[in-house]
N, C-alpha and C positions, 0 to 999 in steps of 0.2 A: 504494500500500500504506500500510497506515493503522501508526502509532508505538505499538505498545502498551507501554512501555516495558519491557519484556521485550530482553534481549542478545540480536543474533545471533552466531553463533559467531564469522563471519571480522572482528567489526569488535572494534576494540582498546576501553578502555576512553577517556572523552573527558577523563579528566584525566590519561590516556598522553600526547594527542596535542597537550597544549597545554600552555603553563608553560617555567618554567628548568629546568634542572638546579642542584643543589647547587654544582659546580663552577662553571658558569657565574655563579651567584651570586657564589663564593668570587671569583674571577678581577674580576669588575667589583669588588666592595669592593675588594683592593686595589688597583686603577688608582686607585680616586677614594680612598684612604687616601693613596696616594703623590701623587696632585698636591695635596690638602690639605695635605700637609705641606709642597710647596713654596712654597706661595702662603702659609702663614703665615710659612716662613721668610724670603721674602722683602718683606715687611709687616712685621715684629718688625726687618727690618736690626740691624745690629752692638749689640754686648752694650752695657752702660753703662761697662765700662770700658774697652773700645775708642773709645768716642766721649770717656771722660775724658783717654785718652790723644793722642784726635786734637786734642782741645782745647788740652792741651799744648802738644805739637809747635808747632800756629797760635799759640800766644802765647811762644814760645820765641824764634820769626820774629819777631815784632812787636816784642820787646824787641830783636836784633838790628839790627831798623830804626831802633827809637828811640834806642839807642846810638850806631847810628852816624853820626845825623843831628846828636845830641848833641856827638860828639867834633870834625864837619865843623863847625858852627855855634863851636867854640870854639877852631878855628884860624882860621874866616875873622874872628870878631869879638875874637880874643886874648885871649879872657876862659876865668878857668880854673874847674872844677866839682868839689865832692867827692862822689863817691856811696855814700851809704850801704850796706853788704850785710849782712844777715841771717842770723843764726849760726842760727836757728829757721826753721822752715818760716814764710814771710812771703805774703801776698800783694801787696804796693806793694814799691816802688821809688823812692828818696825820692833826687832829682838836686838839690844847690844850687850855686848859681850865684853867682859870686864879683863881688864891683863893689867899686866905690871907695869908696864908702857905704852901699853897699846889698846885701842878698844876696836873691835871685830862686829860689823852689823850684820843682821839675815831678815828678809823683809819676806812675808809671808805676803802676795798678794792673789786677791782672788777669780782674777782674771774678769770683771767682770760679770759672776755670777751670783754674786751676794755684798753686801752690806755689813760691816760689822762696827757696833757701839756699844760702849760700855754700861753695864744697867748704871739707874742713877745719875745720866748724865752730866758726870762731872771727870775732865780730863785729870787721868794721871798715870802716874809711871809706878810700875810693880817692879818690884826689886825680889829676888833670888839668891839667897847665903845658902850654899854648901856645908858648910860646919853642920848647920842645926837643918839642914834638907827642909828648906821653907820659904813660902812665899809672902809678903807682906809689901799692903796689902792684900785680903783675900778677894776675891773679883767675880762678876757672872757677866760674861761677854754675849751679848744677844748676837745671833745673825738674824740678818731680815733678808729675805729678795731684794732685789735689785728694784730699787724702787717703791717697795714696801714699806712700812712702817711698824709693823707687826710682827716680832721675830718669831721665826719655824724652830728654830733652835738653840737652847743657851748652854754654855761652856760654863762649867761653876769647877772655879779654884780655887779649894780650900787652902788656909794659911796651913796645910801640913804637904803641899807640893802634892795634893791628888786632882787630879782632873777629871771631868765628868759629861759628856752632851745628857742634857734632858730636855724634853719637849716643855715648853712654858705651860 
């Protein structure tokens, strides 16, 4: 039988019987709206000031360790140090080293990743005697983020030459 493009009655139209539906449409966009948004979110990772703050923390540590290799090296070699601390948000750390003739600096800075000031806002210099293994004054060095004002971690140095990070 020959097509004369004329309908027959029992057969449906052919853009009934082929195609999405509206819904099915609706339903596939959001599947691939919901994993695009996963996959950027997880590509974009943590905001900037989650990562200012993790940068923190990591140089909070590293000042910890340079203290405390600091205060080790000046009981084995019985040489004493004064360190500066920062009434201002600073980023260096300024260590001198006491001699007989001579004085020897080592500047801890933190490359831009954080802030460091002294709780109490009041500048001064800590001092370090060998003989009695102690610091005096005793000190809580806040770090802030970089641009912060709220420190993520503070350094507490007790007048017995023990060092500490705790979360404020």
């Amino acid at each position: 039988m020959k097509h004369s493009g004329v309908r027959e009655a029992g057969r449906p139209l052919p853009s009934a019987c082929c195609g999405f539906t509206l819904i099915e449409t609706l339903v596939v966009c959001g599947i691939v709206g919901i994993l695009a948004g996963i996959v950027a979110l997880s590509v974009a990772g943590p905001s900037s000031w989650a990562r200012r703050e993790e940068a923190a923390v990591r140089q909070a540590e590293a000042v910890d360790r340079w203290l405390e290799s600091a205060l080790e090296r000046g009981l084995l070699e019985q040489r004493a140090f004064t360190l500066r601390m920062p009434a201002t948000p600073s980023k260096k750390l300024v260590l001198t080293w006491q001699g007989q003739s001579f004085a020897e600096s080592e500047i801890y800075e933190s490359r831009g990743e954080c802030d460091f000031v002294v709780r109490g806002g009041n500048s001064t210099a800590v001092a370090y005697d060998p003989s009695y293994h102690s610091v005096s004054p005793a000190f809580t060095l806040n770090v802030l983020p970089t641009g912060g004002r709220i420190p993520v971690r503070q350094l507490v140095v007790s007048a017995y030459a023990r060092v500490r990070v705790k979360i404020p």
